[in-house]
C-alpha positions as CSV (number, residue, x, y, z in Angstrom):
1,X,54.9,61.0,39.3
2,X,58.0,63.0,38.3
3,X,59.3,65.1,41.7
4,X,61.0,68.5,41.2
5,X,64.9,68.6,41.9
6,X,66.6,71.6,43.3
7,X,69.8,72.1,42.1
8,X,70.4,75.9,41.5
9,X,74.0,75.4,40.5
10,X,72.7,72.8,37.8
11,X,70.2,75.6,36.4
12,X,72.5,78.4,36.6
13,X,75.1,76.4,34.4
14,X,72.7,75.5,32.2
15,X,71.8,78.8,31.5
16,X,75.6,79.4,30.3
17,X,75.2,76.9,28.0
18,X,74.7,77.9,24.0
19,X,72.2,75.9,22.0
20,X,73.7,73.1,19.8
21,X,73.7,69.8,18.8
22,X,72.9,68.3,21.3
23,X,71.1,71.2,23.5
24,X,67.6,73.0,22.7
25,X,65.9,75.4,25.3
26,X,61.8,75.7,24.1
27,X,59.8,78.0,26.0
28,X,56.9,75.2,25.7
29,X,55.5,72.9,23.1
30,X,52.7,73.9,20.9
31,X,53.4,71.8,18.1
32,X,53.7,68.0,18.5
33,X,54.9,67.9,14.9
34,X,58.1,70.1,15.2
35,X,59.0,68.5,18.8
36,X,59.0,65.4,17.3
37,X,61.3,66.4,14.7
38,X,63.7,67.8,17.1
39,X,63.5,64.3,19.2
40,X,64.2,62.2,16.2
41,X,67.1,64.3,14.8
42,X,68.5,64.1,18.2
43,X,68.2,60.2,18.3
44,X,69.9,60.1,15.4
45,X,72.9,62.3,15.7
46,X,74.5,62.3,19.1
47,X,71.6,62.5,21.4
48,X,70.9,65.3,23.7
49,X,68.9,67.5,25.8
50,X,65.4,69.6,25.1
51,X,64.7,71.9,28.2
52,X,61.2,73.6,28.3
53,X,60.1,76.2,30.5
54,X,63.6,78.1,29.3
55,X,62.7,81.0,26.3
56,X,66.1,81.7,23.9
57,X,67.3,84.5,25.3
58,X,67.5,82.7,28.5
59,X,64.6,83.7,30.7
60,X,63.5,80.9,33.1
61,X,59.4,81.4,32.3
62,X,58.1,78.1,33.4
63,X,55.9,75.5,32.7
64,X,52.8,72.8,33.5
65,X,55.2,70.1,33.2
66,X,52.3,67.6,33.1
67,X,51.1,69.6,29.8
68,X,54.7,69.3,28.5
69,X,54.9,65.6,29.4
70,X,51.7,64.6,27.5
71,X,52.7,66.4,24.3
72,X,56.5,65.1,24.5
73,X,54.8,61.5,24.8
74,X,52.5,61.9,22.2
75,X,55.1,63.0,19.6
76,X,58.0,60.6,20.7
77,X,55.8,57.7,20.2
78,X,53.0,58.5,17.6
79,X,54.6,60.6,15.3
80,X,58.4,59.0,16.0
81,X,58.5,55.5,13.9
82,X,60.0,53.6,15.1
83,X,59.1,55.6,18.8
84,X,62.1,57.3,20.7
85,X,62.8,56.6,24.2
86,X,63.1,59.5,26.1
87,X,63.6,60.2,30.1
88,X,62.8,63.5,32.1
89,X,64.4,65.0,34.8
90,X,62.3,67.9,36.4
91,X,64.2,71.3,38.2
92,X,62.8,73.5,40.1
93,X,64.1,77.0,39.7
94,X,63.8,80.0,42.4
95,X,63.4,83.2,41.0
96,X,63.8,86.4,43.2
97,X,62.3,90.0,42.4
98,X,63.6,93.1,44.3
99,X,60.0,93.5,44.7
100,X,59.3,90.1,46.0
101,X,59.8,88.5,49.9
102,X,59.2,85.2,48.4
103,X,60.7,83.6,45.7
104,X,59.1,82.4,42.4
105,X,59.5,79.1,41.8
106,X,58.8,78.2,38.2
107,X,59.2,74.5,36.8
108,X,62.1,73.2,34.2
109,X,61.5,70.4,32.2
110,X,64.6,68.2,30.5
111,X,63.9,65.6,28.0
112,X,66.8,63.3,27.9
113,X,67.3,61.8,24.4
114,X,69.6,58.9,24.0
115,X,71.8,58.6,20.5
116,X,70.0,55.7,18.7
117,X,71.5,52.9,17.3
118,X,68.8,52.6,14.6
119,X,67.3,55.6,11.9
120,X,64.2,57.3,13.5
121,X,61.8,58.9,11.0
122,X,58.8,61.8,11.5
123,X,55.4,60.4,9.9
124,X,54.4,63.1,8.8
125,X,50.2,64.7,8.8
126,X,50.1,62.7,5.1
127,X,51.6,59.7,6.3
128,X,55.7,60.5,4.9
129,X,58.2,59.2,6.8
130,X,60.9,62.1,6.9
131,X,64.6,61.7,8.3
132,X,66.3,64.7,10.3
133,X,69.5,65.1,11.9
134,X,70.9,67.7,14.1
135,X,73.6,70.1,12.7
136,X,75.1,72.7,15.1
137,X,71.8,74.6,16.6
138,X,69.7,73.4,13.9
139,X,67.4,70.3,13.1
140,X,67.7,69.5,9.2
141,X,65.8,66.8,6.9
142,X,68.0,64.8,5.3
143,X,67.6,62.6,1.9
């Protein structure tokens, strides 16, 4: 069981932070296919962070992190060949309202993915094995 960490300085810096190579907010994950390209491009550039529950533009929205976990596994090691290895760290974040007495407190989910010292490939839905990279705020294929 994963316990929530609160570290509101730790939040509020990430939240200054720009998307990049080795940084990627997602709101959640509703593909298992794209995550998994985005875990395997980090493992083979420099490594890095995805943090879910965190939309673009930088609105803390939240998450099931147990929903988020089970899809995170399922594409780092069925889709990922060979599978990535990937460690989580959970925040929560308190949110106040002017409307509100009591804070929201809404779950942040980072998936820690370590530079690998071997290729990682995407099996694709037809059973391709695909190589991507990460270059700047943007996961590519590569030949």
């Amino acid at each position: 069981m994963l316990h929530p960490k609160k570290d509101e300085e730790f939040v509020v810096a990430l939240l200054q932070r720009e998307e990049g190579e080795t940084l990627d907010f997602k709101q959640s994950i509703t593909n298992i296919e794209k995550i998994a390209k985005t875990i395997t491009a980090f493992a083979n550039t420099a490594g890095g962070q995805i943090v879910i529950g965190i939309s673009d533009n930088k609105q803390v929205l939240g998450i099931d992190e147990y929903e988020e976990m089970y899809m995170i596994d399922k594409a780092a090691n069925e889709l990922c060949q060979p599978p990535v290895t990937i460690e989580y760290e959970l925040f929560t974040y308190q949110e106040f309202s002017d409307k509100d007495i009591d804070p929201e407190e809404k779950n942040i989910l980072i998936v820690n993915i370590k530079k690998s010292s071997k290729l990682h490939y995407l099996k694709n839905n037809n059973g391709q094995l695909l190589l991507y990279r990460r270059v700047k705020d943007k996961t590519l294929p590569q030949n």
